[in-house]
Each structure stands twice: as structure tokens, then as C-alpha cells.
C-alpha positions as CSV (number, residue, x, y, z in Angstrom):
1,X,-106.2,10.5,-0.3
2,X,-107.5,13.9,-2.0
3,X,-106.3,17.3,-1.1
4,X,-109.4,17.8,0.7
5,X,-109.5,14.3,3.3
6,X,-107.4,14.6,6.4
7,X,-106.5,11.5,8.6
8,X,-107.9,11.3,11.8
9,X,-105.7,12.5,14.3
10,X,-106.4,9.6,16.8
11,X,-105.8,7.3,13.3
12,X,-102.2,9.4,13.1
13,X,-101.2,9.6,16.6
14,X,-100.9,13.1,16.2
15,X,-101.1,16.0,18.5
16,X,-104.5,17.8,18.5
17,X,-104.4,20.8,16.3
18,X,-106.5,24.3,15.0
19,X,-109.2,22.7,12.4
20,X,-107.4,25.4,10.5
21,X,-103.9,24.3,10.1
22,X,-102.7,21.8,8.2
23,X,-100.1,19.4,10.1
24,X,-96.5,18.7,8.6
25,X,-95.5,15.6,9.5
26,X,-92.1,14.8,9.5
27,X,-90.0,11.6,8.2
28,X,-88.1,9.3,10.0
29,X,-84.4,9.0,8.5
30,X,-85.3,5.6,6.5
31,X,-88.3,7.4,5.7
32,X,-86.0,10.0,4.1
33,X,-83.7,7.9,2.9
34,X,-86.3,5.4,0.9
35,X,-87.8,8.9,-0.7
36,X,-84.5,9.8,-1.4
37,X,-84.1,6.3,-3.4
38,X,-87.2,6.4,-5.0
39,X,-86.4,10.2,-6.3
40,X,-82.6,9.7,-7.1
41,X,-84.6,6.6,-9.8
42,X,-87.0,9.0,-11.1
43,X,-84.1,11.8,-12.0
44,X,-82.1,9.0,-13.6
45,X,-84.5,8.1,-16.3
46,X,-85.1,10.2,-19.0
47,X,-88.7,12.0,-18.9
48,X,-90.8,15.1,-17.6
49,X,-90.4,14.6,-13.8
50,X,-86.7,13.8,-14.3
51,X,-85.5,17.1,-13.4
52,X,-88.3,17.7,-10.5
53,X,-87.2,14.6,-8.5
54,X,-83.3,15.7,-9.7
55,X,-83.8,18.9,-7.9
56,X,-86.0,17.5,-4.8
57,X,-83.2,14.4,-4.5
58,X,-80.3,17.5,-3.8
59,X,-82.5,19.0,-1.3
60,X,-83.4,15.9,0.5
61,X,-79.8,15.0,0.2
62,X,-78.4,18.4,2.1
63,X,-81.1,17.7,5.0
64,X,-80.4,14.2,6.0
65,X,-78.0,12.5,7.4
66,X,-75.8,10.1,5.3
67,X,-76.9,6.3,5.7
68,X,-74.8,4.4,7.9
């Protein structure tokens, strides 16, 4: 999807919004939990988003709560 293309909100299930605002939607825990996966494997190998998702993983990490 480019910056520019929005989804539909009946095609979200969203609540109607201003035309204006973008809407942030929010993750479910495994939601939160597969992104924190996905970034904790990017930080691990070595290359130019390592630190990024190194840094994003810690913050994702002090929001959520631990898997159980």
C-alpha cells in the first residue's frame, strides 16, 4: 500500500473518522508479539537495519506484555 492509499474504513471495521486524520491502529498482543519476533531476527543479523529493529525490539518489548 503507498503512503498515499488508505483502506476503506467499512474494508477495516474502523470507526468513521475526519478525512484529515490519519487512524492509528493498534495491535493485538500476538500482533505485538509476532513484530516483536520478526524485529528481535532483523537486530540479530549483522546489517544496516540491525540497530533500527535493535532499538524498535526494546521499545516494543517495555509496552507489551510478556507472552504467556
Amino acid at each position: 500500500m503507498d503512503e498515499d492509499e488508505y483502506l476503506d474504513r467499512d474494508e477495516t471495521g474502523g470507526a468513521p473518522m475526519d478525512g484529515t486524520a490519519q487512524r492509528l491502529a493498534l495491535l493485538t498482543s500476538e500482533e505485538a508479539h509476532d513484530l516483536l519476533r520478526l524485529l528481535l531476527t532483523v537486530a540479530q543479523e549483522e546489517g544496516p537495519m540491525s540497530p533500527e529493529a535493535n532499538r524498535l525490539a526494546k521499545e516494543i518489548a517495555a509496552r507489551i506484555p510478556s507472552e504467556n
